[in-house]
C-alpha positions in Angstrom: -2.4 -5.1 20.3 -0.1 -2.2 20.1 2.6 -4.3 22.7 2.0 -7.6 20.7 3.3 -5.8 17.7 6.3 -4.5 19.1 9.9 -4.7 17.5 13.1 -3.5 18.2 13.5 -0.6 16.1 17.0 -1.2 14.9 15.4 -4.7 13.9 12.7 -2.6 12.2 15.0 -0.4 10.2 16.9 -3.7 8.7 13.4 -4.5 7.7 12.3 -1.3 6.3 15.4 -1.1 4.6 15.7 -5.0 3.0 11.7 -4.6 1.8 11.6 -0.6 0.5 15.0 -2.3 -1.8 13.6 -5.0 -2.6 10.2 -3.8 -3.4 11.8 -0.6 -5.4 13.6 -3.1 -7.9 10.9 -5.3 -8.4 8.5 -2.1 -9.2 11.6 -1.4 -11.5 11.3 -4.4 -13.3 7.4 -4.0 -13.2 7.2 -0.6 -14.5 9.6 -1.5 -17.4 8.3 -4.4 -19.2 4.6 -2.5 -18.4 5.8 0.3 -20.1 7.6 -1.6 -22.8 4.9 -3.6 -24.2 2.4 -1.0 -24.3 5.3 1.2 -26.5 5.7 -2.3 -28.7 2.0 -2.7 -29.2 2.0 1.5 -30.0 4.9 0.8 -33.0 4.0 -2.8 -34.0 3.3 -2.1 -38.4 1.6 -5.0 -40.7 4.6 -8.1 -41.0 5.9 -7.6 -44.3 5.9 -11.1 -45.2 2.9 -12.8 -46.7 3.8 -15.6 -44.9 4.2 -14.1 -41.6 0.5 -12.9 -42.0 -1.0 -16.5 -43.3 0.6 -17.6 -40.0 -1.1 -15.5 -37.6 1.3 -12.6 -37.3 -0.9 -9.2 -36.5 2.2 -6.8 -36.1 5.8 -6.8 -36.0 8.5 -4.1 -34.8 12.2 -4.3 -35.8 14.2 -2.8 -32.7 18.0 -2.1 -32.3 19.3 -2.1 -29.0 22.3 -3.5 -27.3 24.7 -4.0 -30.2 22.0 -5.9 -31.9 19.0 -5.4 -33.9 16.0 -7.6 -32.6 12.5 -8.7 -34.6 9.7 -8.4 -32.5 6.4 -10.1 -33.8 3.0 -10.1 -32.0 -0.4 -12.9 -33.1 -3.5 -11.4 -33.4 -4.3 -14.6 -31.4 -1.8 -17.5 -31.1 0.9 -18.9 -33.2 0.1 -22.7 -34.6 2.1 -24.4 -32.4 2.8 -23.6 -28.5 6.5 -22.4 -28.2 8.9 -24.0 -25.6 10.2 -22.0 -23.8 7.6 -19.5 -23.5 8.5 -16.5 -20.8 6.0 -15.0 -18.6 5.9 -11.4 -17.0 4.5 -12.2 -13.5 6.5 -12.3 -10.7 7.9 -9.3 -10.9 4.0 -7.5 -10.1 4.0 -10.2 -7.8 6.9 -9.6 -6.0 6.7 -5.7 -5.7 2.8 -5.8 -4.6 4.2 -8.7 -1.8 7.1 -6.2 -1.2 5.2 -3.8 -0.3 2.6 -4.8 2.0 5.7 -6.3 3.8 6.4 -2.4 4.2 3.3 -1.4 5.0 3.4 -3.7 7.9 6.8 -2.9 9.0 6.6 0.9 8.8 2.9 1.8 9.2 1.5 -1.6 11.3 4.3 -2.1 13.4 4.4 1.5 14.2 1.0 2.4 13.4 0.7 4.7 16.6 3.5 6.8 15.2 2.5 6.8 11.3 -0.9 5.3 10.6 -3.3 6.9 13.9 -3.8 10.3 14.1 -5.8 10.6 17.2 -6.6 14.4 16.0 -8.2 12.5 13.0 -10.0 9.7 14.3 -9.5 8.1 17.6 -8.9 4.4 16.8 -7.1 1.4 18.2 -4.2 -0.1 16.6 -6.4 -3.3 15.7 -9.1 -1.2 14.2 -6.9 0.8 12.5 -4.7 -2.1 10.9 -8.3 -4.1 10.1 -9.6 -0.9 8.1 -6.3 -0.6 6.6 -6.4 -4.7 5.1 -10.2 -4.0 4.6 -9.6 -1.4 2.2 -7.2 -3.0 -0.1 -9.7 -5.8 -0.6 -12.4 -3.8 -1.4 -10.8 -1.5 -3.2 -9.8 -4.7 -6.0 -13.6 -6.2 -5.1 -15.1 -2.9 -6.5 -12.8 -2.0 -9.5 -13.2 -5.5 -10.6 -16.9 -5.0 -10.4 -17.0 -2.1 -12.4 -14.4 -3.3 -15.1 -17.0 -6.3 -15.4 -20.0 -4.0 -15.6 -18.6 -0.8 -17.4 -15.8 -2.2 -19.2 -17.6 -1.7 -22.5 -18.0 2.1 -21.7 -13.9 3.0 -21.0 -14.8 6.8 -20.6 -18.2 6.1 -18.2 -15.4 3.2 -16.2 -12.8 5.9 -15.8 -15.5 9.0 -14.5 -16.5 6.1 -12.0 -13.4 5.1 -10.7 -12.2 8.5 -10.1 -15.5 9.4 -8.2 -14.4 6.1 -6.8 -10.9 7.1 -5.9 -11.7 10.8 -4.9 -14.7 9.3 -2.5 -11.7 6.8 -1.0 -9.1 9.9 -0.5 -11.6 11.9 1.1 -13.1 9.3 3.5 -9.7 8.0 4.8 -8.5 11.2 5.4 -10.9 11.1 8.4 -9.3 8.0 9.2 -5.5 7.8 9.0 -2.8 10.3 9.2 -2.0 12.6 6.6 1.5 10.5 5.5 -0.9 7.3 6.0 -3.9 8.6 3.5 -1.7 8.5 0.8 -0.1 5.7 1.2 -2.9 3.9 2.0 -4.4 4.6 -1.7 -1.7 3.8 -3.5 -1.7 0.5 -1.7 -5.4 0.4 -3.0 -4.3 0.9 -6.5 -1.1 -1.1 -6.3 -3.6 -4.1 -5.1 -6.1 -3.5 -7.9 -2.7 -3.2 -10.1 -1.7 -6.8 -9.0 -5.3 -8.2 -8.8 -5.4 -7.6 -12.7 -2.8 -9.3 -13.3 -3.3 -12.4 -10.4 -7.5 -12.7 -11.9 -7.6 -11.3 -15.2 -4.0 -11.5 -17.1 -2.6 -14.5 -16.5 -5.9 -16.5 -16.6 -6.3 -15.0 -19.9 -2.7 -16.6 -21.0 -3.8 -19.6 -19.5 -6.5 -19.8 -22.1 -4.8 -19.1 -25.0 -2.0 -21.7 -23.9 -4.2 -25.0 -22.6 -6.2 -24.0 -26.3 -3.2 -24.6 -27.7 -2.5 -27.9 -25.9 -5.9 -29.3 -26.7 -5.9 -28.8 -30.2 -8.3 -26.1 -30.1 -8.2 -22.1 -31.6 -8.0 -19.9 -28.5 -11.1 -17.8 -27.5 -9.7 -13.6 -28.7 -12.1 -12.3 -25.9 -9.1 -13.5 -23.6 -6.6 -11.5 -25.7 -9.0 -8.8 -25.0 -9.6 -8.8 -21.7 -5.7 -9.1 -20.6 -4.8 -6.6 -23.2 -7.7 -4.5 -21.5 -6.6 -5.0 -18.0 -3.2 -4.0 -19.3 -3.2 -1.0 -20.5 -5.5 -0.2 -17.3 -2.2 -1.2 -15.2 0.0 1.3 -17.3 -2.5 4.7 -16.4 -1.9 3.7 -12.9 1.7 2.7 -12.5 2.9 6.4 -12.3 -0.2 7.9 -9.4 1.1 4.9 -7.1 4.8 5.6 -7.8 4.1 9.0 -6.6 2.3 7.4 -3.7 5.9 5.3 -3.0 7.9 8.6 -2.8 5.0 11.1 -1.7 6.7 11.0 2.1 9.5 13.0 1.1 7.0 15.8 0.4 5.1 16.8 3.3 3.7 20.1 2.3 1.5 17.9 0.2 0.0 15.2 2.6 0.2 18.0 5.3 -2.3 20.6 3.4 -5.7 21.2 5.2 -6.9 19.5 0.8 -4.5 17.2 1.3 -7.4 14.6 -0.2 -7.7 17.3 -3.2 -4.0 17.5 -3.7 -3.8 14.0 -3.6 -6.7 13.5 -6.3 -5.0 16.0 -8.7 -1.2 14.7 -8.5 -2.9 11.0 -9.3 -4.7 12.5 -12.3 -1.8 14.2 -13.2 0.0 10.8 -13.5 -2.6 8.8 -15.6 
């Protein structure tokens, strides 16, 4: 296995290099219309216009920026008529989740002798090790949508569970992988459950609202709901798993004897 994956490292550093950029700018871009919206849904006030409310208008928020003052309005569900053009946010979580499993295979498949096995740790083959690695990013989106479904209702009882969750994961791979490779490895787990949100549950939910609109019909508000939901689940998470991107310049954290504790604590930290 090891020899089949096998690449000339100055090939490999080209690689690194092109996919840690372009995942880095697309995270960029992620990060800031994430953040973004959930500060415009934070400062949105009652419209001021009657008329804006007998249209559907369920906030508003003026803004300057730029040399230019803006009008931002939001629907409590959609307007009357479907807008042309209307702009989605969706490649960009696409593009840095797709990033940056090309970066995990580069740096930590390609080489995972050198930066994923620890044979002090656990004594696995590059196959198994590689197969547990994909394993867990499915499961780890398999069981947070699970929960969301079942304890979505109950946000404080969904969060205590999916930090049980979380801590259960750190602690379990760290008698797997390598220290560098733990964390990683769980921020990959919530960057997938990140994405997954927005691939299953928030761009479905536009979907409603827009073929609603194209059949004549009023959209369903549980969608709002549940991509609004999903949302705001997206923006705790975005800062743990940017400290899982750069947590490799600092090994006295990943290198600690607790290094699944420390890691647990820094990801609270950044909710």
């Amino acid at each position: 296995m090891a020899s089949l994956l096998a690449v000339d490292p100055y090939v490999t550093d080209w690689l690194d290099l092109l996919a840690r950029w372009l995942h880095v700018i697309a995270a960029i871009v992620w990060i800031g219309t994430s953040f973004y919206f959930i500060a415009l849904d934070n400062h949105l006030l009652p419209p001021k216009e009657e008329r804006d409310a007998a249209d559907g208008v369920g906030g508003e928020s003026w803004e300057v920026h730029g040399g230019g003052f803006y009008l931002v309005q939001k629907y409590r569900v959609a307007p009357r008529e479907l807008p042309e053009p209307l702009h989605w946010f969706k490649w960009e979580a696409y593009t840095t989740w797709l990033s940056g499993f090309a970066l995990m295979i580069v740096l930590y498949y390609l080489n995972a002798d050198t930066y994923l096995i620890d044979k002090s740790v656990a004594d696995l083959s590059t196959g198994t090790a590689i197969s547990i690695s994909v394993a867990l990013l499915a499961a780890a989106w398999v069981a947070y949508d699970m929960l969301c479904r079942l304890l979505g209702s109950r946000p404080l009882v969904l969060a205590v569970t999916l930090l049980a969750l979380v801590t259960g994961a750190a602690w379990g791979i760290s008698h797997l992988f390598s220290g560098r490779a733990v964390y990683l490895q769980i921020g990959a787990m919530l960057g997938t459950m990140m994405v997954g949100n927005v691939l299953f549950t928030i761009i479905p939910a536009h979907w409603e609202l827009v073929r609603a609109k194209q059949a004549g019909r009023d959209p369903d508000p549980a969608a709002n709901e549940r991509g609004k939901l999903r949302s705001v689940h997206n923006n705790y998470l975005t800062l743990p798993v940017v400290f899982t991107m750069i947590s490799n310049h600092f090994p006295f954290t990943y290198g600690h004897s607790y290094s699944w504790l420390i890691l647990v604590v820094l990801l609270v930290t950044g909710a």
